[in-house]
C-alpha angles and dihedrals in degrees: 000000000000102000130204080251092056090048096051093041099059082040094062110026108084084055098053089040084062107050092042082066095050089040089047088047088046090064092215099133148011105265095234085067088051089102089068085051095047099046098045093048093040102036094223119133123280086248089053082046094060095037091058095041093048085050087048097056095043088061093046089053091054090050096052092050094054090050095051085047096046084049094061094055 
């Protein structure tokens, strides 16, 4: 069952994806803090800031993978 926190959450989340690269680029802050950032600039709960900030890093993780394996090709 879909929920009004699912819905938000897809909603939301490419555009915090991509602030948390250009926050990550910027070198402002230590990536474990992002979830102030995102929840100040975005107004969303500090549980939906982590969230999104936990999902965020997952994904970075995945793409680095895929670049160090498209590297050793």
């Amino acid at each position: 069952m879909i929920t009004e926190k699912d819905i938000m959450f897809d909603e939301i989340s490419e555009e915090v994806f991509e602030y948390l690269d250009e926050l990550r680029e910027s070198g402002v802050t230590n990536m474990y803090q992002a979830h102030v950032y995102i929840k100040e600039d975005f107004d969303v709960s500090k549980k939906l800031a982590i969230e999104l900030q936990t999902a965020w890093m997952e994904s970075f993780q995945i793409k680095d993978q895929l670049y160090r394996y498209e590297d050793k090709r």
